[in-house]
N, C-alpha and C positions, 0 to 999 in steps of 0.2 A: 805708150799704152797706159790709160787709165787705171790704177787700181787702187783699193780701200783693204787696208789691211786688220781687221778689227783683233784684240785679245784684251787679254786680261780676267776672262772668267775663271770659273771655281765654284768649289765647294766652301758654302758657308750657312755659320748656322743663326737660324731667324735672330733678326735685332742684331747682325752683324752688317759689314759694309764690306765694297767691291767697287775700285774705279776701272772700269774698262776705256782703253784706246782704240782708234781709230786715224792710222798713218796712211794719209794719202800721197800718191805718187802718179806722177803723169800728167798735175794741173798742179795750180799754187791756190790757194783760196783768193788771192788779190787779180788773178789773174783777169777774168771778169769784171766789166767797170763796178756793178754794185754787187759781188763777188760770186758767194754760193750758198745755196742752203742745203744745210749737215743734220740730218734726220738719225733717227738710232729706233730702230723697230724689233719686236721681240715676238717669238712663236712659241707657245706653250704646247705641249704635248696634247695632241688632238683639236686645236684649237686655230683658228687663222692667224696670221701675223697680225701685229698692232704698231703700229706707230703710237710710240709713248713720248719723243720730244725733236725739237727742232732745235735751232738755232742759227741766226743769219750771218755770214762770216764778216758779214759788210757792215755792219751795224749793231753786232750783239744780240738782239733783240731775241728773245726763248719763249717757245710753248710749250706746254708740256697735257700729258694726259691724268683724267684725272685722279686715274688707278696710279699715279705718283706723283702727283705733285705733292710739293712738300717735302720730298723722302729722296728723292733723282733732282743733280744738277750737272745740267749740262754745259760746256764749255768748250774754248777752242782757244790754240795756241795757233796764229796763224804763220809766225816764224818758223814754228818745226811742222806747220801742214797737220795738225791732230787736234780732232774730237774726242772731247772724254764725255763719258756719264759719272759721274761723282753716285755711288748706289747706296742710302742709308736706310736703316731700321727697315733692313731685306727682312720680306716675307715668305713663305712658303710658296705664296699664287704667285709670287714674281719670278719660280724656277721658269726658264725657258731657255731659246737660243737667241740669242743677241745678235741684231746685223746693223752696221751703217750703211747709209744711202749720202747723193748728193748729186746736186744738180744745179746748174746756173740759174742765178737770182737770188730770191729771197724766201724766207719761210711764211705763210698764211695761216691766222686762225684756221680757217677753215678748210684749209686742205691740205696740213701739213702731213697728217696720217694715213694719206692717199699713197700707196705706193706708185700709181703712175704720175705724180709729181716727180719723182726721182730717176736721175740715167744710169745714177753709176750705184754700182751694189758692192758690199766687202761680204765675205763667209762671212759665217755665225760665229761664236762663240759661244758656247753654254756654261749656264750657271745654274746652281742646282742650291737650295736654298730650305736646309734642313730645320723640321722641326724641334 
């Protein structure tokens, strides 16, 4: 059974930082010839979910949105199976809940923020980002 285990949020206060994980179980990132792409999307209070970044397990290669770029860095250890976001000079508007996604292949400019690009879904985590 597939699963994406995401945590590491919290409470923190603006211009502070926050790296969240994301431990996958039931696939290996190599497992696919050109592996997987590992998305991290976030839902603000009343608001739709966003796909804010990507990265390809196969190749590294990152996108990100551009309500963070600059500030979120994304990464992945494929030995231990986990996506992180590296979360810097957290803002207020970036309070929401945090989800990881993933799906065979690779990450696209252009459609990484799609949620029906992705099969496999982790809970959220919420992080909440005082002023």
């Amino acid at each position: 059974e597939v699963q994406l285990q995401a945590s590491g949020g919290g409470l923190v206060q603006a211009g502070g930082s926050l790296r969240l994980s994301c431990a996958a179980s039931g696939f290996t990132f190599d497992d696919y010839p050109i592996g997987y792409a590992l998305g991290w999307f976030r839902q603000a209070p009343g608001k739709e979910r966003e796909g804010i970044s990507c990265i390809s397990s196969g190749d590294g290669s990152t996108h990100y949105a551009d309500s963070v770029k600059g500030r979120f860095t994304i990464s992945n250890d494929n030995a231990k199976n986990t996506v992180y976001l590296q979360m810097n000079s957290l803002k207020p508007e970036d309070t929401a809940v945090y989800s990881c996604a993933a799906a065979e292949g690779r990450c696209y400019s252009g459609t990484y923020y799609y949620m029906s690009e992705y099969d496999y879904w982790g809970q959220g985590t919420l992080v909440t980002v005082s002023s």
